[in-house]
C-alpha positions as CSV (number, residue, x, y, z in Angstrom):
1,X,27.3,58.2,-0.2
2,X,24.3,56.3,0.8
3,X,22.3,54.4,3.5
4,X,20.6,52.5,1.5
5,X,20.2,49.0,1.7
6,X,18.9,47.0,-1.3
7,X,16.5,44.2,-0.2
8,X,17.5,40.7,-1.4
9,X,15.8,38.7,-3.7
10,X,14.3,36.0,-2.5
11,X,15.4,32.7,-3.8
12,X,12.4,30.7,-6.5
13,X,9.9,29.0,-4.4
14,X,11.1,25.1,-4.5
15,X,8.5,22.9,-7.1
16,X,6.2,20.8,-5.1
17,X,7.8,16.9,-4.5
18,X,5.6,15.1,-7.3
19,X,7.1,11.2,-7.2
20,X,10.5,9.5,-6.2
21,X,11.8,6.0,-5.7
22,X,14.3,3.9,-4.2
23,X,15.8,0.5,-4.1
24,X,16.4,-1.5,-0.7
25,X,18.3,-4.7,0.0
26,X,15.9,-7.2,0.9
27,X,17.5,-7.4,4.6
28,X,14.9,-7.0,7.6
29,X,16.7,-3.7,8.6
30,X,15.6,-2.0,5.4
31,X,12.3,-1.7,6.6
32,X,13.1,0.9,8.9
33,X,15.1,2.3,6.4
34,X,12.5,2.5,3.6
35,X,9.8,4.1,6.3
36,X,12.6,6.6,7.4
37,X,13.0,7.2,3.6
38,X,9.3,7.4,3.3
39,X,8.8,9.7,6.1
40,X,11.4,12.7,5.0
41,X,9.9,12.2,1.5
42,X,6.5,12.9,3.6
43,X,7.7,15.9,5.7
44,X,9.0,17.3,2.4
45,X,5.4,17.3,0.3
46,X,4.1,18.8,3.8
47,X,2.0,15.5,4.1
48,X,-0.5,15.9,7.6
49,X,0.2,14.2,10.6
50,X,-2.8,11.5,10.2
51,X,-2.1,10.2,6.9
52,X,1.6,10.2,7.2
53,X,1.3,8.3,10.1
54,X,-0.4,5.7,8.1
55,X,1.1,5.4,5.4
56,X,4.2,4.7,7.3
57,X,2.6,1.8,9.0
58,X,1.5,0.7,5.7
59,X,4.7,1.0,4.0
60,X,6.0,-1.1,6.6
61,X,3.7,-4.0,6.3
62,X,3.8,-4.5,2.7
63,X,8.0,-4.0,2.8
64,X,8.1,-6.7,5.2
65,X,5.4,-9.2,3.4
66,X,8.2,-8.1,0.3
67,X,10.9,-9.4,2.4
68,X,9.3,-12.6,4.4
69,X,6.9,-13.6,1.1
70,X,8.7,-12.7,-2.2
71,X,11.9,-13.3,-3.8
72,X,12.7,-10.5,-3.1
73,X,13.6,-11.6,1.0
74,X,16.5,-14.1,-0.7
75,X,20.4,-13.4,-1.0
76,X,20.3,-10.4,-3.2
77,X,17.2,-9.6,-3.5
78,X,16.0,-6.3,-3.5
79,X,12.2,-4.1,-3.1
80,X,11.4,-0.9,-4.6
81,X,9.3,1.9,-3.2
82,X,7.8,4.5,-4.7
83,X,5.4,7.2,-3.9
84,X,2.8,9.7,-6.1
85,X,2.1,12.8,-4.2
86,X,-0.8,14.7,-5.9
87,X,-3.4,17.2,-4.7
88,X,-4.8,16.3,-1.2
89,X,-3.4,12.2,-1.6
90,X,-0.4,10.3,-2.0
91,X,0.1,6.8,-3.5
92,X,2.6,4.8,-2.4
93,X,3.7,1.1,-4.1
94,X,6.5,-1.5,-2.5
95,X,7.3,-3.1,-5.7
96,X,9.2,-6.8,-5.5
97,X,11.0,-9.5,-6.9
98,X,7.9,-12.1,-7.3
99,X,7.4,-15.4,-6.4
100,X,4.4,-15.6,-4.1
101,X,1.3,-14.9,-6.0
102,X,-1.0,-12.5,-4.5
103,X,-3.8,-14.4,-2.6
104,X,-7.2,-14.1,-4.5
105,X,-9.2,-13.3,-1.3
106,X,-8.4,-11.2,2.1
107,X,-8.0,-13.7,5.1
108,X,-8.4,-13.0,8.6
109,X,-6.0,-14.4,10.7
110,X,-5.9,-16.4,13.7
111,X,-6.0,-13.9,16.5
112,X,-3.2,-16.4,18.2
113,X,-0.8,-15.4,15.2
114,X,2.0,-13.5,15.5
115,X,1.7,-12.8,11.3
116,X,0.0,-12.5,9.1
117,X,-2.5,-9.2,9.7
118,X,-0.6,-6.7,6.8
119,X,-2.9,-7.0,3.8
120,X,-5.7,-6.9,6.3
121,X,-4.6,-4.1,7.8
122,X,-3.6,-2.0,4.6
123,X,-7.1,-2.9,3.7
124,X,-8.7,-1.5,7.0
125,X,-6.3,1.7,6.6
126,X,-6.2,2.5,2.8
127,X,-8.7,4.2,0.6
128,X,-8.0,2.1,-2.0
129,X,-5.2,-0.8,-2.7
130,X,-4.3,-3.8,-4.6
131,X,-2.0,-5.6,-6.4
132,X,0.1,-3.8,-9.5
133,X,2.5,-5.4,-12.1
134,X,4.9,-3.1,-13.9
135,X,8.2,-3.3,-15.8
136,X,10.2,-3.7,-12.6
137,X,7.9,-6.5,-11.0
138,X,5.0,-6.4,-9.4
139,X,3.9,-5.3,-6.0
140,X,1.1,-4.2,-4.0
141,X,0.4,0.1,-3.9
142,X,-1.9,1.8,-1.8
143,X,-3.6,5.4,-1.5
144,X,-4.7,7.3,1.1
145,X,-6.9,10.5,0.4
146,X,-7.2,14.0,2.7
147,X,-9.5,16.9,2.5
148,X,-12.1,17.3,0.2
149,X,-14.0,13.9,-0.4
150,X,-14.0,14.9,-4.2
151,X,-10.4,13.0,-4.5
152,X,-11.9,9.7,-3.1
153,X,-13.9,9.8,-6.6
154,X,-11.1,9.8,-8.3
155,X,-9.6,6.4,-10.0
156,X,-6.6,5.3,-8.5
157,X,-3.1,6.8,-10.1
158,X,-1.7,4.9,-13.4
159,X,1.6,4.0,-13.5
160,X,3.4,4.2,-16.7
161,X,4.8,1.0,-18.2
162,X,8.0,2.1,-19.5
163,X,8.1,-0.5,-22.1
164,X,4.9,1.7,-23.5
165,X,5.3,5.4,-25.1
166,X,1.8,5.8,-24.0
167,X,-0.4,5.2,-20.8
168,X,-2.9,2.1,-20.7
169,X,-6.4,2.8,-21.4
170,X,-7.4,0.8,-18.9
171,X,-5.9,0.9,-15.5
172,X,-4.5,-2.0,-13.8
173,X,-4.9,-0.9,-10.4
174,X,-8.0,-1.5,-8.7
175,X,-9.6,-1.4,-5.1
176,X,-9.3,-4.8,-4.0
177,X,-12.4,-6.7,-3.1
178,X,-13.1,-6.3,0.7
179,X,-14.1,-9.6,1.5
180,X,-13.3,-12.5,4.0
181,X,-13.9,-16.1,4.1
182,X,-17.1,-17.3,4.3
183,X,-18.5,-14.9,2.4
184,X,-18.9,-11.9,4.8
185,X,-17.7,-8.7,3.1
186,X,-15.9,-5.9,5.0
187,X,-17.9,-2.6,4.7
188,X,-17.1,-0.9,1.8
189,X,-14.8,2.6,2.5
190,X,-16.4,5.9,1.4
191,X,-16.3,6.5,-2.1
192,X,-16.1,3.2,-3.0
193,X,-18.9,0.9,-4.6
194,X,-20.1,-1.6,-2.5
């Protein structure tokens, strides 16, 4: 008879979160449920502090210009988030129903508004953003970047049209033009051509 006690194995290491998605009524109370979504989805890919952070904020702007600008606000309607996690960045897009067309320009709002400061604000926070269109809808993603500042280079994430078997050669996506009325432009955000 023996002592001995085998060590356990320890269980496979769990593969790194890569992209997910999820539908939400388009009800005011689901914005707090997408960013609480959002955020374990964060905690998960082990996503810092600062950038989490932000791209909570983001993801609750663009939800609620979803809800309070697209069809997607009405009886029924619903919006979709979805987030990219790769190497040192994460891409997040709040897909919706349509109806509003994005507005060709970034305005600044009224500093007497209670609204109207989202896109301005995703365009302040986000390393790069802009309106998408894909087989669920369209929408508006942004990305934000950590680390090195070699992932700034890099072009923004494609999306796969699922209609398609293969990816577009040219990428829809695009860092929106940082630009107000009157023709002052914002400064440009590093890695980005002015």
């Amino acid at each position: 008879m023996s002592n001995r006690i085998d060590p356990v194995p320890e269980p496979p290491p769990r593969a790194p979160l890569r992209r997910c998605s999820y539908r939400f009524l388009g009800v005011p109370q689901n914005v707090r449920a997408a960013r609480d979504w959002l955020a374990t989805r964060l905690a998960m890919a082990r996503v810092p502090d600062e950038p989490a952070g932000s791209a909570l904020l983001l993801l609750s702007e663009l939800a609620t210009s979803a809800i309070r600008h697209t069809a997607s606000g009405a009886e029924g309607g619903v919006f979709h988030v979805r987030a990219h996690f790769f190497h040192e960045g994460l891409r997040v897009e709040v897909g919706d129903e349509g109806g509003t067309p994005f507005p060709a320009e970034l305005i600044v709002p009224d500093p007497a508004a209670e609204h109207g400061r989202g896109l301005l604000l995703t365009a302040t926070l986000a390393d790069i953003w802009g309106p998408f269109d894909s087989g669920r809808g369209p929408g508006v993603f942004f990305q934000l970047h950590w680390g090195s500042k070699d992932t700034l280079s890099a072009a923004p994430l494609p999306y796969r049209d699922r209609r398609r078997r293969h990816w577009p050669d040219q990428l829809t996506p695009v860092p929106w033009p940082r630009s107000v009325p009157g023709g002052a432009n914002l400064p440009a955000a590093e890695g980005e051509r002015p």
